[in-house]
Backbone as ProteinMPNN parsed JSONL, in Angstrom:
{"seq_chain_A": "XXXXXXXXXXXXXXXXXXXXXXXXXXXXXXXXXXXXXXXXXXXXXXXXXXXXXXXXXXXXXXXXXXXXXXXXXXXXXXXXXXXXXXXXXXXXXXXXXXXXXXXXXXXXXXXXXXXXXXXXXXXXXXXXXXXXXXXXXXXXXXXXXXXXXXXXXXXXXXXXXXXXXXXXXXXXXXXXXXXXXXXXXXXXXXXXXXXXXXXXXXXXXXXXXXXXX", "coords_chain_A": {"N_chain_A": [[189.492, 145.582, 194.087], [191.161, 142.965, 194.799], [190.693, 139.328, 194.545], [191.935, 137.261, 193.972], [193.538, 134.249, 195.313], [193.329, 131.115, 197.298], [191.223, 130.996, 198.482], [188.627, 131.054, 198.001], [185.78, 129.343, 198.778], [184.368, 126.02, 198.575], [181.31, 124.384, 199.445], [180.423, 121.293, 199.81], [177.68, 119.262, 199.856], [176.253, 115.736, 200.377], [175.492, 113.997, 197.547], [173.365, 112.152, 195.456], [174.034, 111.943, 192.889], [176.159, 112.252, 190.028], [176.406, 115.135, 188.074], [176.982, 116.189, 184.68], [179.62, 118.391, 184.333], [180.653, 120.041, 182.127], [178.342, 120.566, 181.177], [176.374, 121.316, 182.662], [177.703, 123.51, 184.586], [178.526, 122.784, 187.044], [177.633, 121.189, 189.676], [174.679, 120.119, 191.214], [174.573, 120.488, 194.064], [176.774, 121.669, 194.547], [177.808, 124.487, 196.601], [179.207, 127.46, 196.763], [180.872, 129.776, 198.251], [181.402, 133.55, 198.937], [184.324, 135.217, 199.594], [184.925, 137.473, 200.229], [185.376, 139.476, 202.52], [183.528, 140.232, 205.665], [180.829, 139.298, 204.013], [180.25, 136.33, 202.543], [178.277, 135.291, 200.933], [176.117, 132.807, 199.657], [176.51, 130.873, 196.956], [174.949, 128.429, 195.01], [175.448, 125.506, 193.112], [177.219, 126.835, 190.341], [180.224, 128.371, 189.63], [179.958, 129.898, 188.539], [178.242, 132.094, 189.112], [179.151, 133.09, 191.686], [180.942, 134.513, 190.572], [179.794, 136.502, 188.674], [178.67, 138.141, 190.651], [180.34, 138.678, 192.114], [181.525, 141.026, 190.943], [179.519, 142.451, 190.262], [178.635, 143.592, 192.745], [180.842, 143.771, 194.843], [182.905, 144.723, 193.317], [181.64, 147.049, 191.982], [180.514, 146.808, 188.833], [178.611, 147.689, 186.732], [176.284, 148.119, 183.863], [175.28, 150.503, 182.082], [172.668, 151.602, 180.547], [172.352, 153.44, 177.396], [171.019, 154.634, 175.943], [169.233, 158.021, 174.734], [168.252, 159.988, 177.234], [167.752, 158.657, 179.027], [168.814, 156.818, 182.516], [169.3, 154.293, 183.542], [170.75, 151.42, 184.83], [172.101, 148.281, 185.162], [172.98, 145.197, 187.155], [173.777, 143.196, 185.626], [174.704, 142.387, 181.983], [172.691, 140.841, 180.508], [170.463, 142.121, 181.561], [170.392, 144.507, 180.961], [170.534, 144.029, 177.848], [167.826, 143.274, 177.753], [165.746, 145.343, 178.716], [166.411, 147.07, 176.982], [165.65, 145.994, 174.561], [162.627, 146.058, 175.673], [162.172, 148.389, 176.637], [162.867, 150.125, 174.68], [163.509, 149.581, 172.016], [161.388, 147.671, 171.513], [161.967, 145.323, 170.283], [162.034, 141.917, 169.458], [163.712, 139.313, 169.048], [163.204, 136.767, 170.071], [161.695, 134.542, 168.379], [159.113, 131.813, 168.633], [158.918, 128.839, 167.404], [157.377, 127.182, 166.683], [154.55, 125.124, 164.647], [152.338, 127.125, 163.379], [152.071, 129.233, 165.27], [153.558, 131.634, 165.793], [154.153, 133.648, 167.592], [156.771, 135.978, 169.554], [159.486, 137.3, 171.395], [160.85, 139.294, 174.11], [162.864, 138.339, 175.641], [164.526, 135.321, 176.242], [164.03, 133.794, 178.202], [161.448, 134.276, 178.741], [159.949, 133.225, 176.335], [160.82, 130.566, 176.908], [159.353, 130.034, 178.661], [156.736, 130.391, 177.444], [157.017, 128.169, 175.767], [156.132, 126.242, 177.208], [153.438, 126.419, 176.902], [152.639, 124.742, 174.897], [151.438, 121.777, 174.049], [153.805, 118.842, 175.965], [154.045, 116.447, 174.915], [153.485, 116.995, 172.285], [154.885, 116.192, 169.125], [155.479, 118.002, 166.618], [157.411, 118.47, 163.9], [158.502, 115.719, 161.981], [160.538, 113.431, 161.037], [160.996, 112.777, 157.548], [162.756, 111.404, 156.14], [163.067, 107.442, 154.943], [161.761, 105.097, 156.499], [162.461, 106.15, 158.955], [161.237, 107.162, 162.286], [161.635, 109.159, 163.648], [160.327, 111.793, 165.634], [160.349, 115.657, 166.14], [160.167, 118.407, 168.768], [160.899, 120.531, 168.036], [161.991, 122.592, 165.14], [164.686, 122.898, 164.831], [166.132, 120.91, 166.108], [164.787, 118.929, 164.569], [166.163, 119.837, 162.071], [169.14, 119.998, 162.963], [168.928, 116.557, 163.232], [168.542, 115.658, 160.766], [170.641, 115.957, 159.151], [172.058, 113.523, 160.513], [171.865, 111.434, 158.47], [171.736, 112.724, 156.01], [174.572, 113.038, 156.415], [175.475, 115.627, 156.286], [177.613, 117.834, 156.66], [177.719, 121.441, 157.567], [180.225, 122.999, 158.015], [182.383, 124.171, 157.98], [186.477, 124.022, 158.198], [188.19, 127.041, 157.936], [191.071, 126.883, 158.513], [193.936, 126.925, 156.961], [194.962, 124.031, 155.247], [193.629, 122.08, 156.661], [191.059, 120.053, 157.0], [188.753, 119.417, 158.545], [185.611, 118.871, 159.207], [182.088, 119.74, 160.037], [179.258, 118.871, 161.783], [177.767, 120.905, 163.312], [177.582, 124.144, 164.445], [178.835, 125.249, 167.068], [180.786, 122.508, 167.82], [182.419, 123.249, 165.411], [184.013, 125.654, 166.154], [185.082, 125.003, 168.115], [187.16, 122.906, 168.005], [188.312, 124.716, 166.416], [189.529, 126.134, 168.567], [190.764, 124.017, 170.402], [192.586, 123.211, 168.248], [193.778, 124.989, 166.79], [194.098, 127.496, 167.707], [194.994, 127.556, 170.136], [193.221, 128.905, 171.84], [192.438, 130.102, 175.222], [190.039, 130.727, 176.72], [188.704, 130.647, 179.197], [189.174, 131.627, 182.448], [190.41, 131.192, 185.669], [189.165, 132.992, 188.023], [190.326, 133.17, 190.533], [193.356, 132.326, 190.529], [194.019, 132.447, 188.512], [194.786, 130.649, 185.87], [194.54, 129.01, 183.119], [191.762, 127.714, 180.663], [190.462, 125.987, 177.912], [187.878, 124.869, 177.831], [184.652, 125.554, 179.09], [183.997, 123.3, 180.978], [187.297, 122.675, 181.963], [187.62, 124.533, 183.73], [185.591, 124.836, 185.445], [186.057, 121.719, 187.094], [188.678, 122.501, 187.398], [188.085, 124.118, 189.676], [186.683, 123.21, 191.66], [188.309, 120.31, 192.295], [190.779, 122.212, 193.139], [190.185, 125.155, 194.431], [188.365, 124.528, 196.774], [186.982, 123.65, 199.605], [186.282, 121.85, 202.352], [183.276, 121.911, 204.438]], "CA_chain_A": [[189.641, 144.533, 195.092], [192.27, 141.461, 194.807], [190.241, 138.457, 194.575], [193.058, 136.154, 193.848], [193.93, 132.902, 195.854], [193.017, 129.682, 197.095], [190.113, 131.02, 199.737], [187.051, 130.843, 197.728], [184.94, 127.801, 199.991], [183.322, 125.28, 197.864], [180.528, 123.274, 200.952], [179.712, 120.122, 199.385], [176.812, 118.193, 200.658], [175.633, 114.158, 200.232], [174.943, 113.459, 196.278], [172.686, 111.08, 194.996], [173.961, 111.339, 191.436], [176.781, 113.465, 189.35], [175.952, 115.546, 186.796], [178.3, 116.551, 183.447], [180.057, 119.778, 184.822], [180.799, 121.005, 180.932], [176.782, 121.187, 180.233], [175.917, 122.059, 183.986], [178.865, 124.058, 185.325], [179.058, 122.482, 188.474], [176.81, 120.309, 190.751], [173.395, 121.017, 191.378], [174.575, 120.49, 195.305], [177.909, 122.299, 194.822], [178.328, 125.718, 196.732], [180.315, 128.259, 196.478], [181.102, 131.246, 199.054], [181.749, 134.532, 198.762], [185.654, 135.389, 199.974], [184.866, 138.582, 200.308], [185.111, 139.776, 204.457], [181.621, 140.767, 205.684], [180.047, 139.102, 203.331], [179.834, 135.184, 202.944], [177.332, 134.753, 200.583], [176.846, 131.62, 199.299], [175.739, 130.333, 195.42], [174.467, 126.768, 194.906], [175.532, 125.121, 191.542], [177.705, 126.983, 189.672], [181.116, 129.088, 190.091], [179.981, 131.067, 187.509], [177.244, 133.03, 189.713], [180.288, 133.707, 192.636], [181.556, 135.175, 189.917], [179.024, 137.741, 188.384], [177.994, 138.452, 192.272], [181.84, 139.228, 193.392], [181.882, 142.175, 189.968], [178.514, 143.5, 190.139], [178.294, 143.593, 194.407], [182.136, 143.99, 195.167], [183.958, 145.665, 192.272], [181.114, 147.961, 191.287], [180.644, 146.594, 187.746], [177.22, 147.712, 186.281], [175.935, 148.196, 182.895], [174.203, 151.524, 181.52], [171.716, 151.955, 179.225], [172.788, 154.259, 176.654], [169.674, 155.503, 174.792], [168.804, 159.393, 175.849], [167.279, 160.528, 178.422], [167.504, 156.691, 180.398], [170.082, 156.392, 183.134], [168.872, 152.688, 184.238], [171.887, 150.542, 184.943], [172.202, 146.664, 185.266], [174.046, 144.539, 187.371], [174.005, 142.09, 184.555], [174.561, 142.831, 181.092], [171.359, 140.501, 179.726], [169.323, 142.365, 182.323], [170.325, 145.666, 180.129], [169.536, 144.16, 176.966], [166.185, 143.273, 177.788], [165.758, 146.535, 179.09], [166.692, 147.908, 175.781], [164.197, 146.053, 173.859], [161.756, 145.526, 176.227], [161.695, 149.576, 176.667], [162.997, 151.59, 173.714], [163.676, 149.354, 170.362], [160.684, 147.118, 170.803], [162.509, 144.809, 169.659], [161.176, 140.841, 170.076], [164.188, 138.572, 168.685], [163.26, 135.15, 170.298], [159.699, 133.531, 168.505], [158.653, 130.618, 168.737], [158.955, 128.234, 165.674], [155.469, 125.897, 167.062], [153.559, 125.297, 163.904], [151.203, 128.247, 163.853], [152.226, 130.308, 166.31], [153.847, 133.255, 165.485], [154.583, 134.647, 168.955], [157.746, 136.427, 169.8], [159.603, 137.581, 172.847], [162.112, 140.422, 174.156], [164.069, 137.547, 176.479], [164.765, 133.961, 176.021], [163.311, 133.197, 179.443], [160.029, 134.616, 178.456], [160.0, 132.33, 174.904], [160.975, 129.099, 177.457], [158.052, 129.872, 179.986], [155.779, 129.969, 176.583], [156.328, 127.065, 175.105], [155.093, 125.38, 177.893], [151.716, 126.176, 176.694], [152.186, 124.029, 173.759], [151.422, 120.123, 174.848], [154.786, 118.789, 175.855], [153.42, 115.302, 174.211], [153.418, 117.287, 170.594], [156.049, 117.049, 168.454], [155.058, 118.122, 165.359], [158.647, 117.963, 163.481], [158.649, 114.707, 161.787], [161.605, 113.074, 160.027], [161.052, 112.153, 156.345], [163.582, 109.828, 155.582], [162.511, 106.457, 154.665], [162.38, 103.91, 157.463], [163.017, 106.481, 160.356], [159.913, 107.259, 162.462], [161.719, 110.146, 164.781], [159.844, 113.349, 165.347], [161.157, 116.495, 167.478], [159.154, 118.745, 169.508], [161.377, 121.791, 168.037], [162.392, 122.262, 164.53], [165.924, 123.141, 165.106], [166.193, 119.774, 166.234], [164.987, 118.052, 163.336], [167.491, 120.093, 160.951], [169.992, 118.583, 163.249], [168.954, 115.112, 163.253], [168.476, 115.021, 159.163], [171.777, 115.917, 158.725], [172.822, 112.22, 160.567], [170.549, 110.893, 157.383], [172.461, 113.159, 155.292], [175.758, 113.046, 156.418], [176.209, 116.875, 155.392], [178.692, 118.563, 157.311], [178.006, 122.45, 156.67], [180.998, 123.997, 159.159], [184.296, 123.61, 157.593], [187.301, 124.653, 159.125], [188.831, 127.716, 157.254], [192.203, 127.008, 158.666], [195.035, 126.446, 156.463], [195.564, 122.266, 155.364], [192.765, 121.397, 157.511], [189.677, 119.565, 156.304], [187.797, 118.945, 159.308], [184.354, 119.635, 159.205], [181.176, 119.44, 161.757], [177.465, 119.125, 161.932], [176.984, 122.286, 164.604], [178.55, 124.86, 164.312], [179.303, 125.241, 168.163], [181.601, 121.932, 167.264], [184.088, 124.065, 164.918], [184.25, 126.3, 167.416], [185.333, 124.192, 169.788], [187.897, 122.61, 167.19], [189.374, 125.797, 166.372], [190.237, 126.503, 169.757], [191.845, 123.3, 170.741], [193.628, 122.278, 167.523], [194.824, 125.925, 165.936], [194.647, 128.45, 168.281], [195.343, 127.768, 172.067], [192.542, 129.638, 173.115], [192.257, 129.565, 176.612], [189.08, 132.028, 177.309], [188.1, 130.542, 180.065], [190.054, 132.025, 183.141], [190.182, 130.718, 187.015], [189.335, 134.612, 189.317], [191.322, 133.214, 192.091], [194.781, 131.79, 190.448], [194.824, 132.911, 186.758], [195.022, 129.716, 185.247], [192.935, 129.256, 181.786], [191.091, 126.875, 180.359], [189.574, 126.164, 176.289], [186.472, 125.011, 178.01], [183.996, 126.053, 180.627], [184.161, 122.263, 181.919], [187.762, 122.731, 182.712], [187.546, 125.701, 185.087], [184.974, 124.37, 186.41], [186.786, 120.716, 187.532], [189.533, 122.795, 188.348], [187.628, 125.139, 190.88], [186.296, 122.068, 192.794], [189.861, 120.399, 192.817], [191.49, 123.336, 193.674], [190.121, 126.046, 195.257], [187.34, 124.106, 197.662], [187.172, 123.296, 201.195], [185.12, 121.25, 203.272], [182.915, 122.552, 205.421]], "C_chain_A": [[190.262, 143.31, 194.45], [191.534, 140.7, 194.765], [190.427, 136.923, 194.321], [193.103, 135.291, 195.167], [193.061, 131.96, 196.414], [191.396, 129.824, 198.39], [188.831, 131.178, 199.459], [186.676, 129.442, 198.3], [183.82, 127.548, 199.032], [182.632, 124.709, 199.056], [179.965, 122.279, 199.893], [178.776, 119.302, 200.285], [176.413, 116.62, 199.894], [175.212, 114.548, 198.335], [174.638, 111.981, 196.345], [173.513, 110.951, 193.611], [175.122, 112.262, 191.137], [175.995, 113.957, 188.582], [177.301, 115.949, 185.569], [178.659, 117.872, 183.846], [180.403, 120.382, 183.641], [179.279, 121.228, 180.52], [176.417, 121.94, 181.766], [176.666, 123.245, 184.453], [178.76, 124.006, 186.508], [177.763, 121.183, 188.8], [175.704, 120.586, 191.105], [173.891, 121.095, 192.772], [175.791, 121.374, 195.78], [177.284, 123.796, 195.516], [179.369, 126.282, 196.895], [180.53, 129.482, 197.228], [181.798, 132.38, 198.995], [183.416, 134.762, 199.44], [185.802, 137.181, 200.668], [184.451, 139.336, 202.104], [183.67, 140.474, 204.768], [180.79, 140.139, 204.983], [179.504, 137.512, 203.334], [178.641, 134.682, 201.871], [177.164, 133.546, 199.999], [175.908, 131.513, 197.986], [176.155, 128.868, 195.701], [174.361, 126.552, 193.392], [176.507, 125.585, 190.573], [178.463, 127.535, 190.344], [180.873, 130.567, 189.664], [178.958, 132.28, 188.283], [177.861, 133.909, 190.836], [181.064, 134.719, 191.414], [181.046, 136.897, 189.241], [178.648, 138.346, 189.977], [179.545, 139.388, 192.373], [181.852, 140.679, 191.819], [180.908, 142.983, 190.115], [178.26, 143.996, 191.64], [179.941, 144.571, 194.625], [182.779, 144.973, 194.488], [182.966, 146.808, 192.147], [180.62, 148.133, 189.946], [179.128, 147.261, 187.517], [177.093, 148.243, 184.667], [174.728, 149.113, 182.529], [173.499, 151.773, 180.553], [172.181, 153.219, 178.56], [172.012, 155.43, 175.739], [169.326, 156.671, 175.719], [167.796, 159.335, 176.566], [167.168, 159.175, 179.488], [168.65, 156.828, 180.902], [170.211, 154.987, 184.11], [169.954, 152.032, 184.197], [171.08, 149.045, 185.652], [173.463, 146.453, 185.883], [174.619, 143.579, 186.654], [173.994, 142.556, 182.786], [173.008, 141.912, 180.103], [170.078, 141.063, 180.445], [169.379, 144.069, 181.347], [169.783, 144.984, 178.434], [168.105, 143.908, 176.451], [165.553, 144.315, 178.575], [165.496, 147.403, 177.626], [165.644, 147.511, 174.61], [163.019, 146.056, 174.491], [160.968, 147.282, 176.358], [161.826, 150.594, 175.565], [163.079, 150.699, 172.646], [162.186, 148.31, 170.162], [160.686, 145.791, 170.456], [162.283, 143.082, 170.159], [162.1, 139.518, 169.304], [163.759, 136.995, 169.161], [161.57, 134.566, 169.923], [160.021, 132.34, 168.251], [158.221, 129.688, 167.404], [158.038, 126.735, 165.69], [154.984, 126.347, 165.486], [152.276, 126.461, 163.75], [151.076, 129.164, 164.355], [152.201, 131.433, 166.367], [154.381, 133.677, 166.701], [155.945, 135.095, 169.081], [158.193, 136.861, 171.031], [160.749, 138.258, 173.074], [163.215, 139.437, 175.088], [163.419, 136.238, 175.959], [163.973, 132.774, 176.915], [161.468, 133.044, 179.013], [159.764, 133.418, 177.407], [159.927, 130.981, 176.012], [159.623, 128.875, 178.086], [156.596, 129.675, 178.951], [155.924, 128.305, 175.934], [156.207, 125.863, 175.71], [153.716, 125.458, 177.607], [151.614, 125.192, 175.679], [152.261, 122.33, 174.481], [152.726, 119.785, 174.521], [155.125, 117.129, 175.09], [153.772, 115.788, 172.57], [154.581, 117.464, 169.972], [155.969, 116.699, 166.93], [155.917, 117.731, 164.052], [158.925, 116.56, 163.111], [159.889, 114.092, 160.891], [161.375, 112.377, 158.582], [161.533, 111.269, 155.564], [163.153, 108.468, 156.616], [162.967, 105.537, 156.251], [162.586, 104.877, 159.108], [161.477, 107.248, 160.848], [160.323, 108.808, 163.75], [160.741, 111.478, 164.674], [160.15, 114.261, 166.293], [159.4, 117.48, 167.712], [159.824, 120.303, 168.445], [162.07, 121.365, 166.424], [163.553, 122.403, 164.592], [166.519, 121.464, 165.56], [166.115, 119.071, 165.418], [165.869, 118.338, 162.27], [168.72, 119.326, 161.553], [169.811, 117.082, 162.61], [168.465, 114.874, 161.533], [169.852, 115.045, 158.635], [172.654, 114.209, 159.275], [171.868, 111.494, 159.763], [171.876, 111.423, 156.498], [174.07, 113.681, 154.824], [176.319, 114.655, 156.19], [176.455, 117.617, 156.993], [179.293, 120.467, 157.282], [178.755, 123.229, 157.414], [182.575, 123.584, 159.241], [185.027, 124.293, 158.391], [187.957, 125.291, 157.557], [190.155, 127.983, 157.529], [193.303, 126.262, 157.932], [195.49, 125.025, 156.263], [194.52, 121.8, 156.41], [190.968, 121.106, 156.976], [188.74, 119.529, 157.035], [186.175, 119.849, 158.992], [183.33, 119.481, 159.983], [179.614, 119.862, 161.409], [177.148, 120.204, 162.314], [178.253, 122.891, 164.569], [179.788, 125.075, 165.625], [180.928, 124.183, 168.022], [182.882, 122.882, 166.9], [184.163, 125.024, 165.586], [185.379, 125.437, 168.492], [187.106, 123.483, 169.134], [188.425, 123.657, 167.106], [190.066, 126.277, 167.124], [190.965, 125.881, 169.941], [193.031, 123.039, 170.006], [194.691, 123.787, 166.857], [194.997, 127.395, 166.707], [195.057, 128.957, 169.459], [194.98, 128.918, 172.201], [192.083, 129.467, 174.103], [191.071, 130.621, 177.178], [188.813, 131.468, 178.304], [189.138, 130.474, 181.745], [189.923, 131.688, 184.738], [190.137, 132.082, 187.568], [190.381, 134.535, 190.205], [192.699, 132.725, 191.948], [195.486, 132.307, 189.014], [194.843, 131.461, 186.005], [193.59, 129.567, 184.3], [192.644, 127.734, 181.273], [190.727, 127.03, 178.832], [188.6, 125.801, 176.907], [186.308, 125.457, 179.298], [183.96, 124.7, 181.423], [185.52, 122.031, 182.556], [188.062, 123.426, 183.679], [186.739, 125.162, 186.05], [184.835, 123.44, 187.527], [187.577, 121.038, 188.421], [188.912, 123.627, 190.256], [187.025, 123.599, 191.856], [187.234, 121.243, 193.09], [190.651, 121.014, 193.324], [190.854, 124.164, 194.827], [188.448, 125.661, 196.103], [187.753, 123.777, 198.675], [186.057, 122.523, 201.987], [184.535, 121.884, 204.524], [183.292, 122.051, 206.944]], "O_chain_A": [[189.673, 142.755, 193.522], [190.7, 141.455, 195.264], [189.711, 135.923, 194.375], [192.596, 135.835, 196.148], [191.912, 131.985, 195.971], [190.779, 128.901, 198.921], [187.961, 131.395, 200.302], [187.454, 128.498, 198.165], [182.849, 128.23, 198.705], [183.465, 124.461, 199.928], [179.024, 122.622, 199.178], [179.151, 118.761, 201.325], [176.329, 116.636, 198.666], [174.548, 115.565, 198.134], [175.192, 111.028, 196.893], [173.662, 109.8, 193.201], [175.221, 113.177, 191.955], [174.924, 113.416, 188.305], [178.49, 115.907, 185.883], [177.732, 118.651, 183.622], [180.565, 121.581, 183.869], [179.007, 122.006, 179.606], [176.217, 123.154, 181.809], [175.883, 124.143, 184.764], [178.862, 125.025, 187.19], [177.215, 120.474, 187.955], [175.708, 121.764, 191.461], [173.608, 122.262, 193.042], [175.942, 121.77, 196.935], [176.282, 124.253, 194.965], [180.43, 125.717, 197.157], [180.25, 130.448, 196.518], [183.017, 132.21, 199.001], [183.453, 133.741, 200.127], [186.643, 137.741, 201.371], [183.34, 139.569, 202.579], [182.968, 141.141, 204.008], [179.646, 140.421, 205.34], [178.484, 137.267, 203.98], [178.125, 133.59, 202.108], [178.252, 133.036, 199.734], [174.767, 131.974, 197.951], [177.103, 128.327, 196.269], [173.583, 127.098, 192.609], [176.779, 124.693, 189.769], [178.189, 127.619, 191.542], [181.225, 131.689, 190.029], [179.068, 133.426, 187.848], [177.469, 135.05, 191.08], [181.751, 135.679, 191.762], [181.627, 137.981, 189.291], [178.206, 139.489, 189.856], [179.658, 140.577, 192.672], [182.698, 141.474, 192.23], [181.137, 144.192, 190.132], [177.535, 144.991, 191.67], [180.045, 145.795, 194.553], [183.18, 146.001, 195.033], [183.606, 147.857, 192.226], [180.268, 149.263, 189.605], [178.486, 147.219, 188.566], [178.082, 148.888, 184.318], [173.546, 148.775, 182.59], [174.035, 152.287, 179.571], [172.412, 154.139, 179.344], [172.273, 156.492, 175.173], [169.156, 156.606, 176.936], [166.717, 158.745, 176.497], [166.514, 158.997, 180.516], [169.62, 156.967, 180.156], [170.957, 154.744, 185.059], [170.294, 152.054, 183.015], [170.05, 148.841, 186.295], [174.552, 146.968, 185.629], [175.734, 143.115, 186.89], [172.978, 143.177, 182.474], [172.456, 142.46, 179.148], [168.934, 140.71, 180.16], [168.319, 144.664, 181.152], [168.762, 145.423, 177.905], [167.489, 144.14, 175.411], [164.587, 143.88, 179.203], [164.575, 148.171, 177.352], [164.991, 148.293, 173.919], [162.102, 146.058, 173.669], [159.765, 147.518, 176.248], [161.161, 151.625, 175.459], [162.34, 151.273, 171.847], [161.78, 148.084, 169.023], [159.659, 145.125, 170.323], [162.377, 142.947, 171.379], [161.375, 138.609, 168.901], [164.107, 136.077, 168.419], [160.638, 134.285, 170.677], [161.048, 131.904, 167.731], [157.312, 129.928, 166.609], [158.046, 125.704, 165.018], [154.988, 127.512, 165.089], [151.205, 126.171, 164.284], [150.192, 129.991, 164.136], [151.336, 132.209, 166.771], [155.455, 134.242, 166.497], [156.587, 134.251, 168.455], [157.332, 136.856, 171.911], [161.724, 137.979, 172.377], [164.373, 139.839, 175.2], [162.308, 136.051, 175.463], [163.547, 131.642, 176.685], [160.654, 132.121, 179.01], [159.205, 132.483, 177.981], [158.883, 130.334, 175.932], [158.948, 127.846, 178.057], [155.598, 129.066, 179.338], [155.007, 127.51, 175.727], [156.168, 124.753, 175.18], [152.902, 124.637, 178.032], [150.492, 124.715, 175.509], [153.094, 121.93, 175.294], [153.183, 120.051, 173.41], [156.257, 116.748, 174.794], [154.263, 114.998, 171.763], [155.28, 118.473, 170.065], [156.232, 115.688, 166.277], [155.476, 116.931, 163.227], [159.66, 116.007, 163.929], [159.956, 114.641, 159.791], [161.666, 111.181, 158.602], [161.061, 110.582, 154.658], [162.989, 108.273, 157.82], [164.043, 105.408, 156.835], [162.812, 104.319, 160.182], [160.718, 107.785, 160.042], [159.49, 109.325, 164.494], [160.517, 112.041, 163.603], [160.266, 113.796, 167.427], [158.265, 117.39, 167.244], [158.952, 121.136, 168.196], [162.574, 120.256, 166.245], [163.813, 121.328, 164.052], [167.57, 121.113, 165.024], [167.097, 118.374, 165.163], [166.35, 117.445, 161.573], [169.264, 118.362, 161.015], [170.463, 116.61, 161.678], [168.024, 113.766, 161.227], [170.213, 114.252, 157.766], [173.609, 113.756, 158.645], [170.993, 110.891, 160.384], [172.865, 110.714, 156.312], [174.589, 114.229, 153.852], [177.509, 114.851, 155.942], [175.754, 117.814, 157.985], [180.44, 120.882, 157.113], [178.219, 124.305, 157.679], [183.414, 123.066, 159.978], [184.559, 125.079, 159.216], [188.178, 124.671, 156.516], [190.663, 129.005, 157.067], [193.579, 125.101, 158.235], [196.388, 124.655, 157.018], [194.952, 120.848, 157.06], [190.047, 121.877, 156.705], [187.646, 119.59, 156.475], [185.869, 121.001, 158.686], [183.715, 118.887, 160.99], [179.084, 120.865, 160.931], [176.178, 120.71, 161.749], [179.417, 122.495, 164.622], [181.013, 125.091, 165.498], [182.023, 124.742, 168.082], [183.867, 123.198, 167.567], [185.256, 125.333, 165.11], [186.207, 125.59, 169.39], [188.106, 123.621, 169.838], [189.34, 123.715, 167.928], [191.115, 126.84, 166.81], [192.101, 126.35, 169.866], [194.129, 122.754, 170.484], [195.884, 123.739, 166.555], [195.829, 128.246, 166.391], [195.359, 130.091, 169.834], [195.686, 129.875, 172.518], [191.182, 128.629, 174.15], [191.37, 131.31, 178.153], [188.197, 132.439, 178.743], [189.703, 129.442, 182.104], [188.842, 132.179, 185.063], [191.283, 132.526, 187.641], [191.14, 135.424, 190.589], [193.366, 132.624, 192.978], [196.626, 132.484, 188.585], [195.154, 131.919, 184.906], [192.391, 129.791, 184.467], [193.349, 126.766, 181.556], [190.675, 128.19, 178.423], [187.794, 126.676, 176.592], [187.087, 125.687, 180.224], [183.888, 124.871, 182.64], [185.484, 121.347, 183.579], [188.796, 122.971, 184.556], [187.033, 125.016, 187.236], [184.14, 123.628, 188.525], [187.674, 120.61, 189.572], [189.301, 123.573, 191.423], [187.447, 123.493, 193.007], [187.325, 121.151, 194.315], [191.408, 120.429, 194.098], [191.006, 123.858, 196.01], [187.508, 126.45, 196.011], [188.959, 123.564, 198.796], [184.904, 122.954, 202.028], [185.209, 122.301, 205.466], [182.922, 122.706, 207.919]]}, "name": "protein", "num_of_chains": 1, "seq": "XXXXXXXXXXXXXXXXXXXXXXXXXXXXXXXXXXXXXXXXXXXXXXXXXXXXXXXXXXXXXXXXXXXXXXXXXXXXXXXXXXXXXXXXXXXXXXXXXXXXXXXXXXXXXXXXXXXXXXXXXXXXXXXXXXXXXXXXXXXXXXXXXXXXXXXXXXXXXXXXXXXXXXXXXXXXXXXXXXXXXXXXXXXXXXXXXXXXXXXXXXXXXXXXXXXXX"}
């Protein structure tokens, strides 16, 4: 199925506030409607959900478990790999790095919904350098925030005459795309036109291909 041109229907309603469309991808109030005849459905907030909907509904897309004797398919590919550990490897990649804890978890979701048990008041993570009184709730956070203490920069760029370097890795990432390799991964469904980030597809799809109700 074609799913090209300008007839995906954004319905905007009344905002109180924006939000940053490169951390959000879209509007909490934005929707987005299906294009698809018969159908109509509508997603609230992102483009990106019209999007997995119109492959796994429309096209037929699904995702099979591979391990013998299982023929369980997913419309989503993170709904197969928590499938895969959750039923055959076991497997419990996301714990929880609370003082004490220990706990682990086969999805990410699961790990979020726990560490609400820990008081959201506690944050154990304290910063050591002299004079600074910050403390995080998460250590991953405080390795961040020692490095603006320590100035150390561990995410060089391995491209040819180029020095730059970056706190987070995400960063040189992000750098490598714009400055050395015009990558454009991020692709519009309905026109073709690409993007280096997910905040410009996302701009564009509400400039472009929206409509008022």
């Amino acid at each position: 199925m074609n799913v090209t041109g300008p007839d995906v229907q954004r319905i905007p309603e009344k905002r109180k506030r924006k939000l940053d469309p490169a951390r959000s991808g879209g509007r909490k109030s934005d929707k987005y409607k299906c294009p698809e005849p018969h159908c109509g459905k509508i997603f609230v907030g992102s483009p990106s959900q019209l999007y997995r909907h119109i492959r796994a509904i429309h096209k037929g897309v699904r995702f099979t478990c591979a391990w013998p004797d299982c023929s369980k398919s997913y419309d989503y590919k993170h709904a197969l790999d928590y499938h895969v550990r959750s039923t055959h490897t076991g497997e419990r990649p996301f714990a929880c790095d609370w003082p004490n804890c220990g706990q682990s978890f086969a999805a990410r979701s699961n790990l979020n919904s726990h560490r609400t048990s820990h008081k959201p008041d506690d944050r154990p993570f304290v910063c050591q350098w002299p004079a600074c009184e910050k403390s995080f709730s998460l250590k991953q956070a405080l390795k961040l925030h020692m490095r603006s203490h320590t100035g150390e920069r561990p995410y060089k760029c391995s491209w040819f005459n180029c020095e730059k370097a970056y706190m987070q890795k995400v960063h040189l990432q992000q750098h490598k795309r714009r400055s050395h390799m015009g990558v454009r991964p991020h692709m519009c469904s309905f026109c073709g036109v690409t993007f280096n980030e997910a905040g410009g597809l996302n701009r564009h799809m509400r400039r472009i291909h929206s409509t008022k109700e």
